[in-house]
C-alpha positions in Angstrom: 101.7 12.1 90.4 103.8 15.0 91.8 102.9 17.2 89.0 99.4 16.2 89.7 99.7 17.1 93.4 101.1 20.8 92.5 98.3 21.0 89.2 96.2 20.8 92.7 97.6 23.6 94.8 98.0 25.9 91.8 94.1 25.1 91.4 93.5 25.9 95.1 95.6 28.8 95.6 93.9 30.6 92.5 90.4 29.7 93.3 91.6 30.8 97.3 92.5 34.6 95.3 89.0 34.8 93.3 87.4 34.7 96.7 89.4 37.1 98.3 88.8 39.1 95.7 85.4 39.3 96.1 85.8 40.8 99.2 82.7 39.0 101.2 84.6 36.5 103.3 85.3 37.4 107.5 85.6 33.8 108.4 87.9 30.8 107.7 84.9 28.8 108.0 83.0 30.6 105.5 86.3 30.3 102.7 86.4 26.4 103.7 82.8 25.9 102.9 83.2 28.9 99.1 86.2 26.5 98.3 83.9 23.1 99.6 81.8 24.8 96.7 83.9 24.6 94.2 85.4 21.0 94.8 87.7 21.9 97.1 87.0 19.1 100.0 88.6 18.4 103.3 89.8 22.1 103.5 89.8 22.3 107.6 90.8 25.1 109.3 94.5 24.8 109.5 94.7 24.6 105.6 92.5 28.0 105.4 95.0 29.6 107.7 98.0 28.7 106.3 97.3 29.8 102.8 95.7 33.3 104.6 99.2 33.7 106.2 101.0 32.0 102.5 99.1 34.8 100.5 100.0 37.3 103.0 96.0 37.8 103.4 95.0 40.6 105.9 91.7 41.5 108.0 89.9 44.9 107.3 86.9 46.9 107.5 84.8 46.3 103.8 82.5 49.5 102.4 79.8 47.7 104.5 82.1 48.0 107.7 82.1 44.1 108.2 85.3 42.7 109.0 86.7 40.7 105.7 89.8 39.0 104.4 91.3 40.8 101.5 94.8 40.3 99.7 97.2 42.8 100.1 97.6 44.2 97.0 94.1 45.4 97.5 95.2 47.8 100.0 96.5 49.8 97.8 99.7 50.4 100.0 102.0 52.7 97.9 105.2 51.1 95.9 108.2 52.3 96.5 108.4 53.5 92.8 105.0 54.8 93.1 105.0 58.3 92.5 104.0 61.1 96.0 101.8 62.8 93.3 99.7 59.3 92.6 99.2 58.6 96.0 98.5 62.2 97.5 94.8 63.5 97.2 94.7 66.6 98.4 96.4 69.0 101.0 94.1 71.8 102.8 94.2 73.3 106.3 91.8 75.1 108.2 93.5 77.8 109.8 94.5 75.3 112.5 95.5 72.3 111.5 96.6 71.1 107.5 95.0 67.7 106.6 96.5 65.6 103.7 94.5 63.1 101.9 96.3 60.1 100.7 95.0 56.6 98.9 94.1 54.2 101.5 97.4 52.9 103.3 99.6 56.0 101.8 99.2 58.9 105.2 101.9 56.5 107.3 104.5 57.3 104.7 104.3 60.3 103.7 103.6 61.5 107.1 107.3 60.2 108.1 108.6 62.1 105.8 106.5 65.5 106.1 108.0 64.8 110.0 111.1 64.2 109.2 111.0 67.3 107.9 110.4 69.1 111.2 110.3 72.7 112.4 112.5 73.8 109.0 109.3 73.5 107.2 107.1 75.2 109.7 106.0 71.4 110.5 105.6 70.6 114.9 104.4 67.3 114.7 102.1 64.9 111.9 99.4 62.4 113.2 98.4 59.5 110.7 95.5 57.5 110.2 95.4 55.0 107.0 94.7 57.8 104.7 94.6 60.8 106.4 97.1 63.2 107.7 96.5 66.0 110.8 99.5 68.4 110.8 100.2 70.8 113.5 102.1 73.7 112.0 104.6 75.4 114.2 102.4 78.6 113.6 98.9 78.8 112.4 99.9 82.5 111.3 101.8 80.9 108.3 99.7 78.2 107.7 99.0 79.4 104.2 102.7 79.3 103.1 103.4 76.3 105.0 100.2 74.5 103.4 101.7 75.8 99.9 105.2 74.3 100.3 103.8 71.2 101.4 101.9 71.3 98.5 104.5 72.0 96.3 107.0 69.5 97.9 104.3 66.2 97.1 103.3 67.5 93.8 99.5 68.5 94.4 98.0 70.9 92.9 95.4 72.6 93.9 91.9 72.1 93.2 89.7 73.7 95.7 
């Protein structure tokens, strides 16, 4: 009967990931009523949120820009063995300001570091978004040599 019970869950939980997957959910009532669907009864609100929080299920904006649940992993969110190059776009400036493109959920990162790397590398200040980076350099004269080692120090090449 136990091994019934957890044959169950297993069921659940898997079924719970197809729908996020599919990227079309923004309410726990909606998900109760998809799993309702597929024999999953009884499946009241409390039951929706905790295997949200269990399956570390997040919020975002969709392509459409409706609000939807989504798992993680879908973020893209780089690994720690990821490598910079994989997750960095591109790296440009405009003779103000250097922008860096990153996957979705990579500019928080790598920003850190490009600040932690300061005024040495002609760097004032970063500003990140989910995956885009504004860089101030410490002197738009030498923004081309600045924009190059920053370049060179996440792997990018360029392709402009």
């Amino acid at each position: 009967m136990n091994s019934s019970r957890k044959q169950i869950e297993s069921n659940l939980v898997q079924a719970f990931k197809k729908l996020l997957k599919e990227q079309c959910y923004g309410s726990q009532g909606q998900l109760a009523d998809a799993l309702a669907e597929q024999g999953f009864v009884n499946m009241s609100q409390a039951k929706i949120s905790r295997l949200l929080s269990k399956l570390g299920a997040v919020k975002t904006r969709n392509a459409n820009n409706e609000m939807i649940y989504i798992l993680p992993d879908e973020l893209a969110v780089p690994k720690s063995k990821q490598s910079i190059e994989s997750v960095v776009t591109s790296v440009k400036h405009n003779n103000m300001q250097i922008i860096v493109k990153t996957g979705i959920g990579g500019a928080p990162l790598i920003s850190r570091m490009l600040d932690s790397m300061g005024e040495s590398a002609g760097i004032l200040g970063t500003l990140a978004g989910d995956d885009t980076i504004f860089i101030a350099p410490d002197n738009v004269h030498n923004i081309e040599q600045i924009t190059l080692s920053i370049r060179q120090l996440l792997g990018v090449k360029v392709s402009e």
